[in-house]
N, C-alpha and C positions, 0 to 999 in steps of 0.2 A: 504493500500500500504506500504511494506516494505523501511525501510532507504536505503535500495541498488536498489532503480529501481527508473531511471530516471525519471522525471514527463514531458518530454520537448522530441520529437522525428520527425525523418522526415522520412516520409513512401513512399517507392521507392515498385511497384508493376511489376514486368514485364506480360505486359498483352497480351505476346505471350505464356505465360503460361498455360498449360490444365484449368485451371478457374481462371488465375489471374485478364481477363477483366471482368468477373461478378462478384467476392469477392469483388473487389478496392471499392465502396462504401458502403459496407456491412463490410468491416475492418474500414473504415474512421469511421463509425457513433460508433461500438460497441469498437473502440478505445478507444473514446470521451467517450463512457458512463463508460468507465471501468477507466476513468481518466486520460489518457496521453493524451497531449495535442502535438497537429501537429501544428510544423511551418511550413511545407509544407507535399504536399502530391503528388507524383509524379505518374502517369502511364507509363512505356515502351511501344512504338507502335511500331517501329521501330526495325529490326532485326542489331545486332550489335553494338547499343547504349548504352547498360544496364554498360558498365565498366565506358564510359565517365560518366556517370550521375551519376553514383556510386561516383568516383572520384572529383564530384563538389559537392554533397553533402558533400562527408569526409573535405572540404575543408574548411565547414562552422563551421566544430566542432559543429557536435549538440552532446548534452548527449547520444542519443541513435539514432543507425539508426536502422528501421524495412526494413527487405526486404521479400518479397513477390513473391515466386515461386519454381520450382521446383531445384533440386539439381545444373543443372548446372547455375541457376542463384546465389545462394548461395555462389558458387563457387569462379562464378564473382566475387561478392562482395568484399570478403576476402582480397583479395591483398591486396587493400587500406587502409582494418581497421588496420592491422598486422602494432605495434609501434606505435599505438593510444591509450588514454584512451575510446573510442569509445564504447558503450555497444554495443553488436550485436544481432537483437533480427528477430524470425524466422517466415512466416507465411510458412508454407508445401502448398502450391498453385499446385505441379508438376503431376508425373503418379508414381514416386517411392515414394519419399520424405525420402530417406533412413538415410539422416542427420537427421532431424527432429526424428524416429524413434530410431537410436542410443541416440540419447540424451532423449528419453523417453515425448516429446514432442508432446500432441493432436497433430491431426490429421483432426479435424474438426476446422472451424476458431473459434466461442465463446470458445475451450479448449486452443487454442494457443494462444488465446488473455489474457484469463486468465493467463496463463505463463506470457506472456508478465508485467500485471500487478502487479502479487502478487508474482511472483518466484525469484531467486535469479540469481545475476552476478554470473556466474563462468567460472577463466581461463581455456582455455582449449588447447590441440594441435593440432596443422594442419597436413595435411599430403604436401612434397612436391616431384614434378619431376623432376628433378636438379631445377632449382631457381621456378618454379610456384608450388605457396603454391593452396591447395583443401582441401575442409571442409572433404570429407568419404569415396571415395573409388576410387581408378583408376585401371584400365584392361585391359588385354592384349586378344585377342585371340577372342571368339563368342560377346563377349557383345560389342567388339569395331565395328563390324559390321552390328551389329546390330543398335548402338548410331547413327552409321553413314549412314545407308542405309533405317532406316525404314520412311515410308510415312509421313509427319507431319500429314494428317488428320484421319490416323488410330492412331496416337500416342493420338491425342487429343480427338479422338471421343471414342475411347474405353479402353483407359487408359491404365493396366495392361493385363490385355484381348490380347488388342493388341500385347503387346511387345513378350508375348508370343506366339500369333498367326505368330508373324514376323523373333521370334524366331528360330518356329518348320522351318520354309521353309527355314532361312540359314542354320540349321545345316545338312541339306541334301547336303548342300555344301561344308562343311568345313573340315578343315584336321589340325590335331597337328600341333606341333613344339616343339625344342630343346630350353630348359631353361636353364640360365647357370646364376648361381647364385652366387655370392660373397659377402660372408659376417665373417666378424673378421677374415679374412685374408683366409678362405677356401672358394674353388670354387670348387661347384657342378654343375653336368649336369642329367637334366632330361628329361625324354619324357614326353610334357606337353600339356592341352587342354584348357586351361584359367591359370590367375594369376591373382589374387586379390590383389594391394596395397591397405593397410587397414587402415584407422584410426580410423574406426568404426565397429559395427557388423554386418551393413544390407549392402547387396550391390542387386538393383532392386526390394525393399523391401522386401527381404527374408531374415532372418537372417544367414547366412553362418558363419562368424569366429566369431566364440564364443568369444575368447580373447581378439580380438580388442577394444579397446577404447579409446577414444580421452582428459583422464586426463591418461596416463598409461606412456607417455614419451618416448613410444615405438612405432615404423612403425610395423607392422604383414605385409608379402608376403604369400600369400596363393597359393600352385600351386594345380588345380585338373590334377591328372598324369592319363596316360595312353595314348592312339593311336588314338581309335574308339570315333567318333561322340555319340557313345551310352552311353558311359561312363562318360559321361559328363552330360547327359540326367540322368544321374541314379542320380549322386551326385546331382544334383537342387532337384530332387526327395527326395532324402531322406532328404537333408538339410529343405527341404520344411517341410516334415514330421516330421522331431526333428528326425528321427531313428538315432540309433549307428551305423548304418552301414555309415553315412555317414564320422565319422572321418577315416573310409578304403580308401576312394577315393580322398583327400589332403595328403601335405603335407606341415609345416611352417616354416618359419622363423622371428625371430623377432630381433628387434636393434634400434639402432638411427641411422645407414643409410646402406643401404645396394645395393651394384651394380647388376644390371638387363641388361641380352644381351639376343638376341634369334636368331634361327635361323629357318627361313630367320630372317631380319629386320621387325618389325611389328607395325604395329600403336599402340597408348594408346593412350584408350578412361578414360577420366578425369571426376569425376560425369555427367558421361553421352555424356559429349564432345569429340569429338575427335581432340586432339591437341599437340600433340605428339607423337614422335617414339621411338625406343630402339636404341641404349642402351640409359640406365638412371642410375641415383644414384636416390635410393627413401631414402627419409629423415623426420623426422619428428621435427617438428618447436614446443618446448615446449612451453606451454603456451603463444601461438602468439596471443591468442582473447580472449576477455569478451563478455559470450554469455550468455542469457537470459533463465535460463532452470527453471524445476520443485522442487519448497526445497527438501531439502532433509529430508530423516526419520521426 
């Protein structure tokens, strides 16, 4: 175990998580063998609890909090640690787990635990929506209703599968909108079909913006342009594929804060949540967390 990883933590699991009630003691035991020791160990049952509990843990100041779920619980967490010396340490529990992925962070728990174990603190940035800071990506457009309308028991029975499967059947619904972008003093208008606020490069575990990343000190907005519901279908595509043709079908912007309107008004969906509307300032929060990731080189 490295001089930089806490030996002392409280492990907060949300167990409305696609497998965070069957991991919670299969993390407590390979915690324990990997050498961190829990002063507590909490499960979430309860929808809507997970910030309070968050909250009274940060409160105890332990060396290291683990949390345990998918992106929007991560999420949660964040507020509270940001102006802590609080380590932040990950289990990927979700259906995306696209934080976890940016930071280059197993995917199975014995690989994340091993993070946990033997990898390194490193500050990193947040992303935020005027004041609510997010670990890696918020959006505008198909994925916010998607976040917002898909069944929990397809989300949790079929994972990814699903999201897609719930995917294809809004976008037989869905219609652009006007982006109107501001940033170091110019304001553009686009015709746009999602918009990716990035602090990371996977948004619904696919990698999409290259650029993004969460030590860079920079927000990336990523808009996929065009009208047609198909075109939006091509860019997941090819983004999915790695092809070049997908940098045809975005375009970015980057900064430390940049204003966001649209038209109509539109929800933003927050790793995964929907809790917010436009307009917004998206900003990014340097160095707001110590997060638990894989050494480097």
């Amino acid at each position: 175990m490295t001089a930089t990883t806490p030996r002392e933590a409280i492990l907060i699991v949300n167990g409305l998580s696609r497998r965070g009630r069957v991991q919670f003691d299969a993390a407590r035991e390979l915690l324990g063998k990997a050498g961190i020791d829990l002063v507590d160990a909490i499960t979430v049952e309860k929808p809507g609890t997970l910030i309070e509990i968050v909250a009274r843990a940060v409160e105890r100041r332990p060396a290291m909090l683990i949390v345990g779920g998918g992106d929007g619980s991560l999420s949660c967490a964040v507020d509270a640690l940001v102006g802590t010396d609080i380590v932040f340490a990950i289990l990927p529990l979700g259906t995306a787990n696209s934080f976890a992925r940016s930071l280059d962070i197993p995917l199975d728990l014995p690989g994340a635990i091993e993070v946990i174990a033997k990898g390194e603190a490193r500050r990193i940035d947040l992303g935020m929506i005027d004041d609510d800071y997010y670990c890696n990506c918020a959006a505008i457009g198909l994925s916010t209703k998607i976040g917002e309308h898909i069944p929990p028991m397809l989300k949790k029975t079929l994972g990814r599968v699903g999201y897609l499967l719930w995917a294809s059947w809004q976008s037989l619904k869905f219609r652009g909108f006007r982006l109107i972008v501001t940033h170091d003093g110019v304001r553009e208008e686009i015709d746009a079909l999602e918009v990716r606020i990035a602090n990371g490069s996977y948004h619904g575990g696919v990698e999409l913006i290259d650029e993004a990343d969460p030590e860079s000190g920079e927000i990336v907005v990523q808009a996929v342009i065009g009208t047609s519901p198909a075109a939006l279908g091509w860019s997941w595509l090819a983004s999915w594929l790695r092809l070049r043709a997908r940098k045809d079908t975005t375009v970015e912007y980057r900064g430390r804060a940049i204003h966001i309107e649209t038209r109509p008004p539109l929800k933003v969906s927050i790793d995964g949540e929907v809790l917010a509307r436009t307009p917004f300032t998206a900003r990014v929060a340097r160095k707001a967390v110590s997060v638990m990731a894989p050494k480097r080189g």
